[in-house]
One Martini backbone bead per residue (centre of mass of N, CA, C, O) as a GRO file, in nm:
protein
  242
    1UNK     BB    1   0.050   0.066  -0.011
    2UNK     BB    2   0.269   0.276  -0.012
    3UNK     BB    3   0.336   0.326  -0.294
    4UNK     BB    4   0.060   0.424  -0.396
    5UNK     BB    5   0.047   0.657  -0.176
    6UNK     BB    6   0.262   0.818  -0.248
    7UNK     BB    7   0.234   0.874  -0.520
    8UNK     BB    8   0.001   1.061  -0.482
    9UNK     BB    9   0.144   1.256  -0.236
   10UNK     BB   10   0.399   1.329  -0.447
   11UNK     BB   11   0.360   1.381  -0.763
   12UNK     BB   12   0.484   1.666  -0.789
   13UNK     BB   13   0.763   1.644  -0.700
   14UNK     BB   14   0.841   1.390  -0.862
   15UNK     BB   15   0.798   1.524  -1.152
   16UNK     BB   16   1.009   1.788  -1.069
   17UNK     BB   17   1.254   1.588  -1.056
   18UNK     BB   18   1.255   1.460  -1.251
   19UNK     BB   19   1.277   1.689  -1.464
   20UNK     BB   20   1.517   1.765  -1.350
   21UNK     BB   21   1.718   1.513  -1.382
   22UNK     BB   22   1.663   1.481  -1.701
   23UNK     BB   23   1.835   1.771  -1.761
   24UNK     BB   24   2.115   1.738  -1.594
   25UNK     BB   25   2.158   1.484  -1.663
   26UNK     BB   26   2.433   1.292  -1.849
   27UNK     BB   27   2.411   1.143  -2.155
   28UNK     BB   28   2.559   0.840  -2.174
   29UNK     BB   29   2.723   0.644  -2.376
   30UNK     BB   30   2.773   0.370  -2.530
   31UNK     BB   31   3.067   0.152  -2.585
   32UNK     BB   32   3.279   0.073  -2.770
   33UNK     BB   33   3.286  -0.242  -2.923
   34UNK     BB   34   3.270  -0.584  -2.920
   35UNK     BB   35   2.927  -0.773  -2.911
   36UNK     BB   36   3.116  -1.043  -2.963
   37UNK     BB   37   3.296  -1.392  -2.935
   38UNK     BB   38   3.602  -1.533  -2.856
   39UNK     BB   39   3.724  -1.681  -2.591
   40UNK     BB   40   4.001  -1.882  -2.476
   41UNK     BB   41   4.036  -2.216  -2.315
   42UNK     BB   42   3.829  -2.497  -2.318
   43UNK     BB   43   3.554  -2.546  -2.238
   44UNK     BB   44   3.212  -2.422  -2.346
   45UNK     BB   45   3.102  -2.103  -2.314
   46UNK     BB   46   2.781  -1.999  -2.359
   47UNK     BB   47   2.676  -1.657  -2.394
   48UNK     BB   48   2.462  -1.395  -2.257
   49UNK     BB   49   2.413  -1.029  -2.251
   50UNK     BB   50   2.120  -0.879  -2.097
   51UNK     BB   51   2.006  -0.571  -2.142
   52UNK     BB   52   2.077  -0.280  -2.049
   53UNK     BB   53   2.276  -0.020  -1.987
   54UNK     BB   54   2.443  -0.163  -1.837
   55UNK     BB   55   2.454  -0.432  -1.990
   56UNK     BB   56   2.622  -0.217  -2.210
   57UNK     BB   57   2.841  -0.023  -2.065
   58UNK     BB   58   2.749   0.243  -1.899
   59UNK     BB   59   3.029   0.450  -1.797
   60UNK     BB   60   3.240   0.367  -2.024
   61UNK     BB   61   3.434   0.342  -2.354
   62UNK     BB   62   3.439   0.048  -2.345
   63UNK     BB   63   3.421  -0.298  -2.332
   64UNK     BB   64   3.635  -0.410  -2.192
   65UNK     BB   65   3.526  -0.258  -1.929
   66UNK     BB   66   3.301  -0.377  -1.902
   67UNK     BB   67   3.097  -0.644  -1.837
   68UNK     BB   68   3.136  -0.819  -2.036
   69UNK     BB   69   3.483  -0.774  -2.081
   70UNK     BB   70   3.541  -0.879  -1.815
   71UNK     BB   71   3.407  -1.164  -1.799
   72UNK     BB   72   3.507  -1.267  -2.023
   73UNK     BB   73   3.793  -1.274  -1.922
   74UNK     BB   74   3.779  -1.422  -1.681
   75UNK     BB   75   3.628  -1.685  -1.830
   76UNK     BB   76   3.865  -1.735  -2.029
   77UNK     BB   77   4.070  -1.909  -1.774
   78UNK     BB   78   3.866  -2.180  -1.844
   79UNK     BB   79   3.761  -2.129  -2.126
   80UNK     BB   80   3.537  -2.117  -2.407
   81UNK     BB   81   3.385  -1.791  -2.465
   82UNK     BB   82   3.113  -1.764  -2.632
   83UNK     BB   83   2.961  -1.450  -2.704
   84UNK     BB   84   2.684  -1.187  -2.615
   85UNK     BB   85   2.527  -0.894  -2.683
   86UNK     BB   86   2.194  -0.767  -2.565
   87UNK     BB   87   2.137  -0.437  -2.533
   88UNK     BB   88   1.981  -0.098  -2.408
   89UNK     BB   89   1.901   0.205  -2.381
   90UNK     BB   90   1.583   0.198  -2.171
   91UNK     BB   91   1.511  -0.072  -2.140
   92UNK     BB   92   1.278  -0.271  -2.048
   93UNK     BB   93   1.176  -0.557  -1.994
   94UNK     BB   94   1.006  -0.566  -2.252
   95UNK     BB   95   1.198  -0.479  -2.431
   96UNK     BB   96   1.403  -0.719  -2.390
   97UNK     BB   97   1.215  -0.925  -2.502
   98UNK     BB   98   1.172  -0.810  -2.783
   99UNK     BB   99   1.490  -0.796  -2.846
  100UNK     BB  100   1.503  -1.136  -2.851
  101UNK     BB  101   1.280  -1.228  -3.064
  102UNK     BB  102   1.433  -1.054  -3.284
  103UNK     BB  103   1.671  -1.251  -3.266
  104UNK     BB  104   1.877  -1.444  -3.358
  105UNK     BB  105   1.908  -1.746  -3.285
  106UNK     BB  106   2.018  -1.949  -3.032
  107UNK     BB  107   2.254  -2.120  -2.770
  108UNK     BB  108   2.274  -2.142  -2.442
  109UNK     BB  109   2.399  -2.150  -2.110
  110UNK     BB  110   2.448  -1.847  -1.997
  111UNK     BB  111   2.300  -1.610  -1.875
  112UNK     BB  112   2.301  -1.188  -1.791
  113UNK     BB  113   2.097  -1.018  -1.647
  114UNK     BB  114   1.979  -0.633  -1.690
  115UNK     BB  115   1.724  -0.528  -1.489
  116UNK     BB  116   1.455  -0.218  -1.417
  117UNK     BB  117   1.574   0.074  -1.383
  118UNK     BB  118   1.313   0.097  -1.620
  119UNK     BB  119   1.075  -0.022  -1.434
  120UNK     BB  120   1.039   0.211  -1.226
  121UNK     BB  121   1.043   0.495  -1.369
  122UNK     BB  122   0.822   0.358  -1.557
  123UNK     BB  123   0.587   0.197  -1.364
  124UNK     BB  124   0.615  -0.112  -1.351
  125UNK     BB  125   0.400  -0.342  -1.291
  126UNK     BB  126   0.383  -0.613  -1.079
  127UNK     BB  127   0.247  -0.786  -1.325
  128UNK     BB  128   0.444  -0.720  -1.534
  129UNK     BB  129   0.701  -0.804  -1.433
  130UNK     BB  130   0.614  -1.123  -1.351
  131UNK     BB  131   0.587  -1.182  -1.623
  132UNK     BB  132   0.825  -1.101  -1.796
  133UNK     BB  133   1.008  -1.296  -1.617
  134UNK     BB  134   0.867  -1.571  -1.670
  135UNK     BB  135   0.910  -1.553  -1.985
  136UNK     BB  136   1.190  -1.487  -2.027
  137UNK     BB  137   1.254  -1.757  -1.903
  138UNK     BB  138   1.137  -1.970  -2.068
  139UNK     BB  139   1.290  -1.897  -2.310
  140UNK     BB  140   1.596  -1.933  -2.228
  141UNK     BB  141   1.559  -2.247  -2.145
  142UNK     BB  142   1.285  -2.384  -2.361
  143UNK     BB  143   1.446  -2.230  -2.625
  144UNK     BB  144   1.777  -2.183  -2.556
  145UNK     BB  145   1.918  -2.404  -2.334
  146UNK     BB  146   1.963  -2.253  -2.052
  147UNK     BB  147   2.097  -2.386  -1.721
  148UNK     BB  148   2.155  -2.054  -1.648
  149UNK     BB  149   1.990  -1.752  -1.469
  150UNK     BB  150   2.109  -1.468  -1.433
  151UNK     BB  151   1.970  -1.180  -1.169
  152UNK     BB  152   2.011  -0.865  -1.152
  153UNK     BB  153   1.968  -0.709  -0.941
  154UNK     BB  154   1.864  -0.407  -0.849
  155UNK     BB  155   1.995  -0.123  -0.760
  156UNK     BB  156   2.022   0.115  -0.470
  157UNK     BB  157   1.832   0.384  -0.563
  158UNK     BB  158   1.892   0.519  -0.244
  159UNK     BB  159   2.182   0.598  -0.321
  160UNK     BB  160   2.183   0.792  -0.551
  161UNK     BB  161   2.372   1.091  -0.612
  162UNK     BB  162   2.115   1.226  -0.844
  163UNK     BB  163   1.923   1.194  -0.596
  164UNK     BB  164   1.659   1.342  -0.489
  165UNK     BB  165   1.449   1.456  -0.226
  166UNK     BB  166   1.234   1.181  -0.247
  167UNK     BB  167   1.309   1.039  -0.526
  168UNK     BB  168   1.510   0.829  -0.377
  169UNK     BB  169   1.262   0.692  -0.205
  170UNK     BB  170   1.111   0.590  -0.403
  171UNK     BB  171   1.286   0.412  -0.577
  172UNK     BB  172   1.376   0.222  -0.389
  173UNK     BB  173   1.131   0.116  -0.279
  174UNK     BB  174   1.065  -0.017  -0.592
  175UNK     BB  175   1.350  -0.157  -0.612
  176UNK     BB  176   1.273  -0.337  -0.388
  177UNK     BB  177   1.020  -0.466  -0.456
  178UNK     BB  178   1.105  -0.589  -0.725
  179UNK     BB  179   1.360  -0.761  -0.588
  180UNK     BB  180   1.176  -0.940  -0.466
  181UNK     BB  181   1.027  -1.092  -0.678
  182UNK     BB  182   1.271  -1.209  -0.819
  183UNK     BB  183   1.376  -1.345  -0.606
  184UNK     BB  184   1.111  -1.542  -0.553
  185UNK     BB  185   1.112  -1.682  -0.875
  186UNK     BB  186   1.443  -1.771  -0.832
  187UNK     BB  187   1.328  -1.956  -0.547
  188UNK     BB  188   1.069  -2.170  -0.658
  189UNK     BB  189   1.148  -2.371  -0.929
  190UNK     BB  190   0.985  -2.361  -1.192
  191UNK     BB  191   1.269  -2.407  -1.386
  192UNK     BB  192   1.452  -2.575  -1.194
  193UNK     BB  193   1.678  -2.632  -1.024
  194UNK     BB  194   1.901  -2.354  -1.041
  195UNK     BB  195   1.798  -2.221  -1.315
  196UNK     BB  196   1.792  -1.943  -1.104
  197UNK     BB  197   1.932  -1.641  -1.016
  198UNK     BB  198   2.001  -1.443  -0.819
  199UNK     BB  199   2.212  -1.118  -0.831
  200UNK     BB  200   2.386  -0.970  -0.537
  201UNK     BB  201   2.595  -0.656  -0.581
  202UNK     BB  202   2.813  -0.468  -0.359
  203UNK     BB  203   2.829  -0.121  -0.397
  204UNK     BB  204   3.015   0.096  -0.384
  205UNK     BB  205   2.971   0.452  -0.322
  206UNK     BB  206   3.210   0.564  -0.504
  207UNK     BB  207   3.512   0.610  -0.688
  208UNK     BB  208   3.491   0.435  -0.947
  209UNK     BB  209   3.161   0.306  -0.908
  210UNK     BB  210   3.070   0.545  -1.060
  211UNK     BB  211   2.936   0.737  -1.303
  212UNK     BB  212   2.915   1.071  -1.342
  213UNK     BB  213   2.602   1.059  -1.346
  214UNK     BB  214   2.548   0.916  -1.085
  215UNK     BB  215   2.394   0.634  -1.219
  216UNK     BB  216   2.574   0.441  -1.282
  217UNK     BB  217   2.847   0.257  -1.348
  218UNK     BB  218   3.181   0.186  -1.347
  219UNK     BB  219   3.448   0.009  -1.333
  220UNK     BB  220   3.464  -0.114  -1.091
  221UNK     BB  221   3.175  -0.236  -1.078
  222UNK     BB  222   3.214  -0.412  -1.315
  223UNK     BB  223   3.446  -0.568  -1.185
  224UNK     BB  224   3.254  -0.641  -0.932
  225UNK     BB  225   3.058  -0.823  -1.141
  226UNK     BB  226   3.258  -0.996  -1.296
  227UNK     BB  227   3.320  -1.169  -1.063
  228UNK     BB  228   3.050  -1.290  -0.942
  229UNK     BB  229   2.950  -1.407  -1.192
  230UNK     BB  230   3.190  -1.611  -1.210
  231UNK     BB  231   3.160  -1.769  -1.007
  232UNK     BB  232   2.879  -1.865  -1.018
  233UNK     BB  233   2.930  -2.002  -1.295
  234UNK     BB  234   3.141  -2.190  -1.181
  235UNK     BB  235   2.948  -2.310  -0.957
  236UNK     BB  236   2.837  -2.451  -1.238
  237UNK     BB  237   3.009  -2.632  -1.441
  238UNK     BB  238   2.847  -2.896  -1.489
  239UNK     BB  239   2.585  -2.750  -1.610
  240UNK     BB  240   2.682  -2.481  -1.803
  241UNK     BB  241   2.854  -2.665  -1.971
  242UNK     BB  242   2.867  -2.851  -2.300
   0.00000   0.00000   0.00000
């Protein structure tokens, strides 16, 4: 009840804090580098990294620095990584849905997504949150092939210093609640034992893990991002590997 109750009370501040932000906030490209390719050696990990600005590597100016190029650096260390970026800054949910069906057909061993933080801004309702994430799941597992799918938390907006309060603690709280949701979806097993995960990664917000615009990751949350990515991964290579 809180959140509609909210939006209703603050509704004035919101709307006006909101178009404050997006006039002065810098927006930044997405980086240049490749979005596709093969490293290391060893045996088959096929990935591909799905959704949003993040997960696009909004923050760095190379793919290398980004999220994508960390983590295959890093799982090419035991792997022989094919691998592909599918992401796009501003997109929801459900557009993230929508940028797969029309994707070249595929088959992966392992996704890592990265959504929410435009469906927190974009006011996506809490059933169609978990209508297209329980789709997406389904597409990903039942018709791609994958036998892990890395669901990485919304990350903390309540703590972002791009935002001002109340505006700050306002998405803050939908982005707890939309992340409740889907940790709940990835531990219900609906899609098979270990079949989804949770990934919540802790970022301290401070210089090097924020990029300019005080919104997006820096190279450090990249990096540490990439890190937690490939235990995960690791920890389940008897699964995740063809």
């Amino acid at each position: 009840m809180l959140y509609p109750l909210s939006t209703l009370a603050l509704a004035p501040v919101l709307i006006c804090q909101g178009r404050y932000v997006r006039r002065v906030t810098p927006r930044l490209p997405e980086p240049e580098g490749e979005r596709q390719g093969t490293a290391g050696n060893g045996p088959e990990l096929r990935l591909l990294i799905l959704g949003d600005s993040a997960a696009a590597g909004v923050g760095v100016s190379n793919q290398q620095d980004a999220l994508a190029g960390q983590l295959v650096r890093e799982l090419a260390k035991d792997y022989c990584v094919t691998w592909g970026l599918l992401a796009e800054t501003g997109r929801t949910a459900a557009e993230v849905l929508a940028a797969l069906g029309a994707a070249p057909k595929a088959h992966y061993d392992v996704v890592l997504v990265s959504l929410g933080v435009n469906d927190v801004t974009g006011r996506t309702s809490t059933g169609q949150w978990l209508s297209v994430l329980n789709e997406l799941s389904d597409r990903l597992i039942n018709s791609m092939g994958a036998t892990r799918v890395l669901f990485t938390a919304i990350p903390p907006m309540h703590l972002f210093p791009a935002l001002p309060q109340p505006l700050r603690w306002y998405l803050g709280m939908r982005a707890r609640q939309l992340n409740t949701l889907m940790e709940n979806l990835c531990n219900d097993g609906a899609y098979g034992e270990d079949s989804l995960e949770y990934l919540c990664v802790s970022f301290p917000l401070e210089p090097g893990f924020m990029a300019a615009d005080g919104f997006h990751p820096g190279l450090d949350a990249y990096r540490l991002w990439a890190e937690h990515s490939a235990a995960a991964i690791r920890k389940l290579a008897q699964t995740t590997v063809a």
